[in-house]
C-alpha positions as CSV (number, residue, x, y, z in Angstrom):
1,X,-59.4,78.9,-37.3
2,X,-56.8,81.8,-37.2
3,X,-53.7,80.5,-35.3
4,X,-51.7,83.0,-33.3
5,X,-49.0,82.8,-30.7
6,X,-48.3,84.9,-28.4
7,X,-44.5,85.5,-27.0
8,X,-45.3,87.0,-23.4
9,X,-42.9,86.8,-20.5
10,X,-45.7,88.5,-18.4
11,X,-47.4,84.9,-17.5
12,X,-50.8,87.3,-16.0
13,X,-50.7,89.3,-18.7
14,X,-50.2,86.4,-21.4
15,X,-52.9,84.6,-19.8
16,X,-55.4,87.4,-19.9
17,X,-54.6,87.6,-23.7
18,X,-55.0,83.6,-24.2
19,X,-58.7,83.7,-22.5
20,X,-59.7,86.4,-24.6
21,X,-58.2,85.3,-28.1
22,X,-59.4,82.2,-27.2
23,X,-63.5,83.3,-26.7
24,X,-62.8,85.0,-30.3
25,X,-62.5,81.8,-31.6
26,X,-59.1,81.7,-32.1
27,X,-56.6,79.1,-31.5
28,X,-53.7,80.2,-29.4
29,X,-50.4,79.2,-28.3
30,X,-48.2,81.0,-25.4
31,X,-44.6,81.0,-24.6
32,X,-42.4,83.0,-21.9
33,X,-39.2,83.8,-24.0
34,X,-38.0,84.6,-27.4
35,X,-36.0,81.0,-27.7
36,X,-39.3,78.7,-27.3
37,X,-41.1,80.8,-29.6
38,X,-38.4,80.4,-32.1
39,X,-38.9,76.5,-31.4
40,X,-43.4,76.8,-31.3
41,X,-43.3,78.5,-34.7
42,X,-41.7,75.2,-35.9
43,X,-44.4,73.4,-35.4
44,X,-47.3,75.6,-34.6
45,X,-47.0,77.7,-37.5
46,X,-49.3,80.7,-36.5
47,X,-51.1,83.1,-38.7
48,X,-50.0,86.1,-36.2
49,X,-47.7,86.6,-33.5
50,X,-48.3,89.1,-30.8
51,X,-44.3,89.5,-29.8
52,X,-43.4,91.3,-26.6
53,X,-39.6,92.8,-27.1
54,X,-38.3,92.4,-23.3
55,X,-38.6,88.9,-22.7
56,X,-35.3,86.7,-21.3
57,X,-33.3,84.3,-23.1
58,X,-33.9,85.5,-26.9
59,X,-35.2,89.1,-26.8
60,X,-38.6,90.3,-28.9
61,X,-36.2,92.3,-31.6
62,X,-34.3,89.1,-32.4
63,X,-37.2,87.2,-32.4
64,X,-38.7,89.6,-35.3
65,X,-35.0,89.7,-37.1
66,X,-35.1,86.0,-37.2
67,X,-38.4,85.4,-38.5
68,X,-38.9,88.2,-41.1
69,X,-35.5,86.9,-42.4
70,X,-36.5,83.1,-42.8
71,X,-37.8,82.0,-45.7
72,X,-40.4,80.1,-44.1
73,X,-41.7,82.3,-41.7
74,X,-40.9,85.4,-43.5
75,X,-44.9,85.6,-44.5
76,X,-46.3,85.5,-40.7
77,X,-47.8,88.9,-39.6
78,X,-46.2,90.1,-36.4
79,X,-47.2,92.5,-34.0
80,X,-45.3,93.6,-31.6
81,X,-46.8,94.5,-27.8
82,X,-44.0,96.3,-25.9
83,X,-43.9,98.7,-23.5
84,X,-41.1,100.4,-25.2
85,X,-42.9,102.8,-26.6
86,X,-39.5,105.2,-27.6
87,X,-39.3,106.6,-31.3
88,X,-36.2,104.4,-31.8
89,X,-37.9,101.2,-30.6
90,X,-40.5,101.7,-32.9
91,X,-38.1,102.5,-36.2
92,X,-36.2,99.3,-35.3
93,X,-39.3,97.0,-35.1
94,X,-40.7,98.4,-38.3
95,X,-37.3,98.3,-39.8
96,X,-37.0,94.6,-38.9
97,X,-40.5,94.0,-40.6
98,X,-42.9,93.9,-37.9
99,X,-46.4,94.7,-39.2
100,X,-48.2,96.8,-36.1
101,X,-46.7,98.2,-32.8
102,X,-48.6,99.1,-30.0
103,X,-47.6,100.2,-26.5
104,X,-49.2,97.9,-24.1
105,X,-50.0,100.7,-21.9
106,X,-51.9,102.7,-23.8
107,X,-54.2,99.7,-25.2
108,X,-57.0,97.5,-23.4
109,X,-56.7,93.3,-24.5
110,X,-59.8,94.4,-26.5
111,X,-58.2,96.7,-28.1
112,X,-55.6,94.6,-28.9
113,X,-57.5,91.8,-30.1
114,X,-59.5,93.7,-32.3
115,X,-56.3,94.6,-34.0
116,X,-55.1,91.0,-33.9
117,X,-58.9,90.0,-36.0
């Protein structure tokens, strides 16, 4: 079973992602800010991580920065859900290694999870 997390300060939103992820079969973790992701990947080790970039504490770029840059986690797909959708925001996610970007706005959770499967 593919293992994703999903790092979602929208707690609706998050939710609505969870309950569909979950029907596909897949097992799913969900956290509110970039620092308790940092911590869930520890143990939860996740397959995919759909990574919001505004979220409090530890935001979604630094989140991205350190995971592409550890040798351990270096290897999980991320894709990051924003609704930053400015040139700029873009360049610096890809730059930092995510491996999809989509602007939440312009893409239904289906959508969204058939790009997560």
């Amino acid at each position: 079973m593919k293992k994703i997390l999903i790092a979602e300060d929208d707690q609706f939103l998050a939710n609505a992602y969870r309950i569909k992820f979950e029907k596909a079969n897949l097992e799913v973790r969900v956290c509110s800010d970039g620092e308790e992701a940092l911590e869930v990947i520890k143990t939860f080790a996740p397959d995919l991580i759909l990574l919001d970039l505004m979220m409090p504490k530890v935001d979604g770029f630094a989140v991205l920065e350190n995971i592409k840059s550890n040798e351990n986690t270096k290897n999980i797909k991320v894709i990051v859900a924003s609704n930053l959708g400015q040139n700029e925001d873009v360049e610096k996610a890809k730059n930092l290694g995510a491996d999809g970007y989509v602007v939440k706005s312009d893409m239904s959770i289906s959508d969204i999870l058939k790009l997560v499967e």
